[in-house]
C-alpha positions in Angstrom: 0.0 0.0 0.0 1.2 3.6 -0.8 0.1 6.6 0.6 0.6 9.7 -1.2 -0.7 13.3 -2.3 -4.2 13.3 -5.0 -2.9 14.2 -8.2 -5.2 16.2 -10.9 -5.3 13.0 -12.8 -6.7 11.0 -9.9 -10.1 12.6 -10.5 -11.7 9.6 -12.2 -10.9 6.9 -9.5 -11.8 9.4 -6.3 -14.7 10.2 -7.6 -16.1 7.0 -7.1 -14.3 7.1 -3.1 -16.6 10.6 -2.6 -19.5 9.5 -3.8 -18.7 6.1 -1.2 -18.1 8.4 1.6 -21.1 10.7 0.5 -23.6 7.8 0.6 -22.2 6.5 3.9 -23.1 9.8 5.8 -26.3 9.8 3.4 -25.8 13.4 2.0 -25.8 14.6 -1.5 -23.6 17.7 -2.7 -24.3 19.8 -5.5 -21.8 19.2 -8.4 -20.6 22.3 -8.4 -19.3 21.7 -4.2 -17.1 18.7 -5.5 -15.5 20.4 -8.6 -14.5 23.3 -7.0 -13.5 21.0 -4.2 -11.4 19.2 -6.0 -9.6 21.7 -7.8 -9.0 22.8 -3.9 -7.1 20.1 -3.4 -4.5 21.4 -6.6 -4.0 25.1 -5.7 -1.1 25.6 -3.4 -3.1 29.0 -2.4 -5.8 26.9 -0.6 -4.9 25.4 2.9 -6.9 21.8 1.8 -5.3 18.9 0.3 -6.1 15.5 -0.1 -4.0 11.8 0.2 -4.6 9.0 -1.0 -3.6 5.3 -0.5 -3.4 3.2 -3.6 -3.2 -0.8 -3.0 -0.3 -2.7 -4.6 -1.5 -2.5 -8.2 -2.0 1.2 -8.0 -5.8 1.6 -7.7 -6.9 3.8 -5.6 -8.9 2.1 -2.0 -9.0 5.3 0.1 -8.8 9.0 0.3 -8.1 11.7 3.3 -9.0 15.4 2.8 -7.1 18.2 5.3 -7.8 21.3 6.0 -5.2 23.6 8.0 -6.2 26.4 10.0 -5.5 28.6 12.4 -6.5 28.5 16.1 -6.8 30.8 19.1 -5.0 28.3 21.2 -1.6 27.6 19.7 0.6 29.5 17.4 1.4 26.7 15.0 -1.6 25.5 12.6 -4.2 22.9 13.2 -4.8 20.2 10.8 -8.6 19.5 10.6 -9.0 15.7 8.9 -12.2 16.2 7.7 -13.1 13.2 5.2 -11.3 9.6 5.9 -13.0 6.9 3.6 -11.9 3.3 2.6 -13.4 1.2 -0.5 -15.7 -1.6 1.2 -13.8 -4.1 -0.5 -10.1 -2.8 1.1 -11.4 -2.5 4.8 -9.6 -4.5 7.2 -6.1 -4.1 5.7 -4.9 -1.3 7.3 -5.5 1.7 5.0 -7.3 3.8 7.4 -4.6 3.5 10.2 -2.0 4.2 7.0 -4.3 7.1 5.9 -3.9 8.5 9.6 -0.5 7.8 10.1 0.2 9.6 6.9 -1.9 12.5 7.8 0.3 12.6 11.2 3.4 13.3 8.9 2.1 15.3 6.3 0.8 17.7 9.6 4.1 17.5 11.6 6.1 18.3 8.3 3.7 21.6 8.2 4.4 22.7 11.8 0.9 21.4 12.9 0.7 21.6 16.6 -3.0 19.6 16.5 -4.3 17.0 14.2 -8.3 16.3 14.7 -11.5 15.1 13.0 -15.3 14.3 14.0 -17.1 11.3 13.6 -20.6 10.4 14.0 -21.6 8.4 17.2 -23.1 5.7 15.5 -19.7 5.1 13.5 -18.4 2.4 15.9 -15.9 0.4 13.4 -14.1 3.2 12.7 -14.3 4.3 16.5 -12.4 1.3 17.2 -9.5 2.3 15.2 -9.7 6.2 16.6 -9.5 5.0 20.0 -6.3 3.5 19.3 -4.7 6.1 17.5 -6.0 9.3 18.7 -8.0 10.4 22.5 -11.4 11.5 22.3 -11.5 14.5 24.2 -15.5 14.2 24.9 -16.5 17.3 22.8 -19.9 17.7 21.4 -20.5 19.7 17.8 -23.2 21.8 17.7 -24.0 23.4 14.2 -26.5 25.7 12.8 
């Protein structure tokens, strides 16, 4: 397995990943969200960019997206994982905890002082890895 950054050609085979991940967390986006998304991921002005882990022939099994930002507690950055997502038929090899891992590096290399992402209570496999490889600090999202 190989984790690296999304290139522009990627496109084709994470497109299928996204619409995964979308259906998953049962929401739609407008066309328009994902294009300008993904083109996002390629502009070195945008604080967002996106790995990928490919399995041994290449093909693409998963995808992270990052966001940095800053914070009011810390100097450094923060590195906000928002979307992790694994092909159904790839689970249980290890490319989420690579995925993570990865995202770990790619932060410290950027000076991140805080790596974090949200999950949805009910998302108890994925939990299990989180627990291992992160602390769940108890915090609740509200959103309007």
């Amino acid at each position: 397995m190989n984790i690296r950054l999304a290139r522009p050609d990627d496109r084709a085979a994470w497109e299928p990943l996204w619409a995964g991940y979308l259906e998953f967390y049962n929401s739609e986006l407008p066309r328009a969200v994902t294009d300008t998304t993904w083109a996002r991921f390629h502009d070195p002005a945008e604080p967002m960019t996106c790995l990928v882990a490919e399995d041994e022939n290449g093909a693409l099994i998963g995808f992270t997206h990052l966001v940095f930002h800053r914070g009011t507690w810390s100097v450094g950055d923060f590195c906000y994982l928002e979307d992790l997502f694994v092909a159904e038929r790839a689970r249980g090899r290890g490319a989420a905890r690579a995925l993570i891992e990865a995202v770990y590096d790619f932060a410290d290399q950027r000076g991140a002082e805080r790596v974090y992402w949200l999950t949805h209570e009910t998302n108890t496999v994925a939990r299990k890895l989180y627990d291992q490889v992160a602390r769940h600090l108890g915090f609740i999202q509200y959103r309007r």
